[in-house]
N, C-alpha and C positions, 0 to 999 in steps of 0.2 A: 504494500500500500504506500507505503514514504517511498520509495521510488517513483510512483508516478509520478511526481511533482515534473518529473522529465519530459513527462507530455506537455509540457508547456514551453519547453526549449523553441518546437516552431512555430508557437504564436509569438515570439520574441525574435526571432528570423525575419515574422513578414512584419513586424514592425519596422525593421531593419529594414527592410524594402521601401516601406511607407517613406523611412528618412531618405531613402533615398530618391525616390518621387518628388520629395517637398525641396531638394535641395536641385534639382531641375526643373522645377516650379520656380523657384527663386530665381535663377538665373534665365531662363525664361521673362519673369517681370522684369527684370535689370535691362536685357538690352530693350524690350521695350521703354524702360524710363530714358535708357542711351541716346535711345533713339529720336528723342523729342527735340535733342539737341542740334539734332543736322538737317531730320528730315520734316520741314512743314506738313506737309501730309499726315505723318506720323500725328498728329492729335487731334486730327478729326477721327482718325481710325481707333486710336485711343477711347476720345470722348464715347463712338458706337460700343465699344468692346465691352468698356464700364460701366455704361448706361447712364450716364449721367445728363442734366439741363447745362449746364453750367460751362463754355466753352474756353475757358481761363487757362490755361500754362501752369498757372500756380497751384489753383486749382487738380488740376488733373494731377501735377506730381505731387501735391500732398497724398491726394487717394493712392496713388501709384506706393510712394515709399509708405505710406501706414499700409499697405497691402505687402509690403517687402518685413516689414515689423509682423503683421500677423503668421508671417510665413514662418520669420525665425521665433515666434513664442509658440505655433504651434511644435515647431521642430522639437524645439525647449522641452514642452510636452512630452514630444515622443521618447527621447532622452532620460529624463525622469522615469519615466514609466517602464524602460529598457531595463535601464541601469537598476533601479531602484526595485523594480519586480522581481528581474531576476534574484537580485542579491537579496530579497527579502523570500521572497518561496520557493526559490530553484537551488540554487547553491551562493555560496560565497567568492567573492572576486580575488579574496587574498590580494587588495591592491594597499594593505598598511604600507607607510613609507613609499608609497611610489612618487613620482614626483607630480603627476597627470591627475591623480586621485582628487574627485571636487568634493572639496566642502563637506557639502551635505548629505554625502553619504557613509561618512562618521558616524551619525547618529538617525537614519534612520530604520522608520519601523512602518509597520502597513499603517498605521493611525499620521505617521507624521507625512508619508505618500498622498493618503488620503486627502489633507488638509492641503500640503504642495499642487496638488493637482486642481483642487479647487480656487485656491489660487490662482492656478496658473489659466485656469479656464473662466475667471473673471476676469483677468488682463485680455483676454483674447475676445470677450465681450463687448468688453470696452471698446477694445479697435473697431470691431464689427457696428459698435452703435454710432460713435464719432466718424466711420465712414457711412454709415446710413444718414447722419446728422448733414455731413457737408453735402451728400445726393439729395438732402431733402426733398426737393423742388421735381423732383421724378417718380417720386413715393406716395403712396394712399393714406390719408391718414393713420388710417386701421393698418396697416403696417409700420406705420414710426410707433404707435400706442405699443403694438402688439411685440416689438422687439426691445420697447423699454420695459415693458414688464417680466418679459424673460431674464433682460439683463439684472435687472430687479431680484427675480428669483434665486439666478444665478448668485447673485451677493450674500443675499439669506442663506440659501444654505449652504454657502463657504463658511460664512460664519458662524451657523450653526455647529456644520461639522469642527472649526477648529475650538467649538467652546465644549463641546463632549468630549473632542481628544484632551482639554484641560482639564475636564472632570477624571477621565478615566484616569491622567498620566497622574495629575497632583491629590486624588482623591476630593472627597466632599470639605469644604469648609470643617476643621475640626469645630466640634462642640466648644462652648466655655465650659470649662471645671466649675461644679457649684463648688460652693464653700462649704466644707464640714458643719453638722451642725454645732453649735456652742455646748460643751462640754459641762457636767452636773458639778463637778469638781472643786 
């Protein structure tokens, strides 16, 4: 039975795949950002591609690079989730003393992955609303409502989850000690 944990080695594979998808997505977005710089054309095709109102230069590269930010916090994601899964339910990395070794994987544990993740998929919200925000003007209402509420939810239960992993890590509020009662004496 503790062997199986192994079967999970190739869902951590096609993760591995995924990053590798998302860092040809990325570069991908780049020469199209590259691209704004030489070729006029280049952001009307732009403007179609993103769907945006708004026919601005500025405009377009900000959605452009916050779309290059989404790509490396999902990536971010993926990474965590690799790193941190494996070496929480699969096996051990044996990477103490390496020199590569990040951070945060010192200290953690499925509860503090939990919380990192939630994290990290609030940041990814974020970007997702604030480029929904500057497209505004090509949006239905019921869709700017409908993606602040999620982003909304999103928050809630990041913080939800990191206030349970507080309860669970540091226990409940100790009680006060009463005071003995006064002695016949």
């Amino acid at each position: 039975m503790f062997a199986s944990r192994w079967l999970q080695v190739p869902l951590y594979l096609g993760l591995i795949a995924a990053q590798i998808v998302y860092v040809w997505l990325f570069f991908e977005e780049l020469m199209h950002l590259v691209a704004l710089l030489w070729d006029p054309a280049a952001l009307d095709a732009t403007v179609e591609r993103i769907h945006i109102a708004e026919r601005s230069r500025e405009t377009v590269v900000m959605i452009m690079v916050l779309t290059l930010i989404d790509v490396v916090m999902i990536s971010n994601l993926l990474i965590m989730v690799i790193i941190g899964g494996y070496e929480t339910f699969v096996s051990r990395l044996h990477l103490q003393d390496h020199p590569d070794q990040p951070e945060w994987l010192d200290h953690i544990n499925a509860n503090v992955l939990k919380v990192k993740l939630a994290t990290a998929i609030v940041g990814i919200s974020s970007i997702h609303l604030l480029k929904t925000f500057i497209s505004a003007g090509t949006l239905s209402d019921k869709t700017l409502l409908w993606q602040s509420v999620i982003h909304v939810i999103f928050l809630l239960s990041a913080i939800a989850i990191a206030y349970i992993d507080r309860l669970m890590s540091h226990g409940t509020a100790p009680s006060r000690p009463t005071s003995p009662p006064p002695s016949d004496h």
